[in-house]
N, C-alpha and C positions, 0 to 999 in steps of 0.2 A: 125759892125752896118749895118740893112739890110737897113732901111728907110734914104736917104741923106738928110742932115743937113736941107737944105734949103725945104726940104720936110716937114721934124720937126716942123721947124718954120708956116708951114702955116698951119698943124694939129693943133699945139696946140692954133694958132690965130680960127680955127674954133672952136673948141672943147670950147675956152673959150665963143665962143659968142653963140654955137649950146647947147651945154649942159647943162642937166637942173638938173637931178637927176642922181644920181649914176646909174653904169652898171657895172654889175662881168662879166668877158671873161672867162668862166670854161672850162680848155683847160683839154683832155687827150690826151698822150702822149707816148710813150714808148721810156725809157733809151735805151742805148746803152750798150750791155753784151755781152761777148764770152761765156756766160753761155747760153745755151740752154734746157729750162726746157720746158718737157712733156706738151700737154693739153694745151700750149699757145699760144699768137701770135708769134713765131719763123720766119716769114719772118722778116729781118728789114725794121724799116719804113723808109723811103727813106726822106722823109719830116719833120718830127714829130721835128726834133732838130731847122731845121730855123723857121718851127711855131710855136715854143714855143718862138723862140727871137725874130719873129716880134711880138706874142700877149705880153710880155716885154716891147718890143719898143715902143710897144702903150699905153701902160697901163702908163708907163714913161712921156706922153705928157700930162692926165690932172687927179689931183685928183679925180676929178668924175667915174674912170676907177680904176678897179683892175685887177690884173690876178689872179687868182687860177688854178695852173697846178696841175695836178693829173695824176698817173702812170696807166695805160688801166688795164693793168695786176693787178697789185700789189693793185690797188682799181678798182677790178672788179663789184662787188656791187654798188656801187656809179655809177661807170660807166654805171650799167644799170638802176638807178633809175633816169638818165639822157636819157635814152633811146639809148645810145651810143654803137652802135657793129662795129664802125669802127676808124680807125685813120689814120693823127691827127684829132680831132675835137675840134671845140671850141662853146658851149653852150654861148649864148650872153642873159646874166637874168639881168633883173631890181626890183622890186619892188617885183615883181613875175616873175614865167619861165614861157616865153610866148611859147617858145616850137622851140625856132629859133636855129637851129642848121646850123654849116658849117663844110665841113668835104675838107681838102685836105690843104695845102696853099693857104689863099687868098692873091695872089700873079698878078700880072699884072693888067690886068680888072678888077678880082673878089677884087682888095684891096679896089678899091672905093666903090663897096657894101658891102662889109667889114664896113668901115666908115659910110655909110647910114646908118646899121643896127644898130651901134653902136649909132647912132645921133639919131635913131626910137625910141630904147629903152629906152634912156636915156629922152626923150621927153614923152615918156608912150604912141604915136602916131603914126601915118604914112600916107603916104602923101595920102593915098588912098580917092579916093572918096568920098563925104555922103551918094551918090548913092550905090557904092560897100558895103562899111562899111553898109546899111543897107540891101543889098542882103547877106551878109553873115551872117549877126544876123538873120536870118531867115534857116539857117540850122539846124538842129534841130536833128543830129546825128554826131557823131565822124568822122572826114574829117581828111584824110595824108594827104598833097602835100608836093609834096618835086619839087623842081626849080633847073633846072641843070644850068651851066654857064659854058659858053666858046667861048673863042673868034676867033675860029672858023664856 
């Protein structure tokens, strides 16, 4: 178990009182094989096995949470209809895919925005401004950002 007991216990106290509609964690992942096949991702993933059991672990704290794990390789297709070329990654969709992607273990720091996103989603909201929120309705072309995190 990666998350301690008493960790549990106050996830799932948030989760019951933060959570409002369901959230899929759509994780991709890559097994572990001494099989090395052509044309894939043949480095191992160093990560991909604890964050499949912490996105488990979580998914375990409130039925508003599921996981759906999927193999990088083996649903490659999927994998890019998610937009996914890297691992591990876990896809946090609600109602619709808001396009929120996290890629690596969210692990240390990144777990509590892990949890944020998961509380965003499931709320169909986010704490952002009216101000922001209406500076961003005014972009009027296709925007990436991607947020790096580290606690360093």
């Amino acid at each position: 178990m990666l998350i301690k007991e008493e960790d549990r216990k106050v996830l799932k106290d948030l989760f019951e009182k933060e959570l409002k509609e369901p959230v899929k964690l759509v994780m991709f992942t890559q097994k572990k094989s001494a099989l090395i096949v052509p044309e894939t991702v043949t480095v191992p993933c160093e990560w991909c096995e604890q964050t499949e059991m912490m996105v488990q672990e979580v998914a375990e704290l409130s039925e508003k949470i599921t996981a759906d794990i999927h193999d990088f390789v083996g649903e490659a297709e999927l994998a890019k209809q998610y937009g996914i070329d890297k691992i591990p990654a876990i896809a946090v969709v609600g109602e619709k895919d808001y396009g929120i992607r996290l890629y690596g273990i969210p692990a240390g720091y990144e777990f509590g925005s892990f949890i944020e996103v998961i509380i965003d989603v499931s709320k169909r909201n986010t704490i952002l401004s009216p101000a922001t929120k209406e500076r961003l309705k005014a972009i009027d072309k296709e925007v990436h950002i991607q947020v790096f995190i580290t606690p360093t």
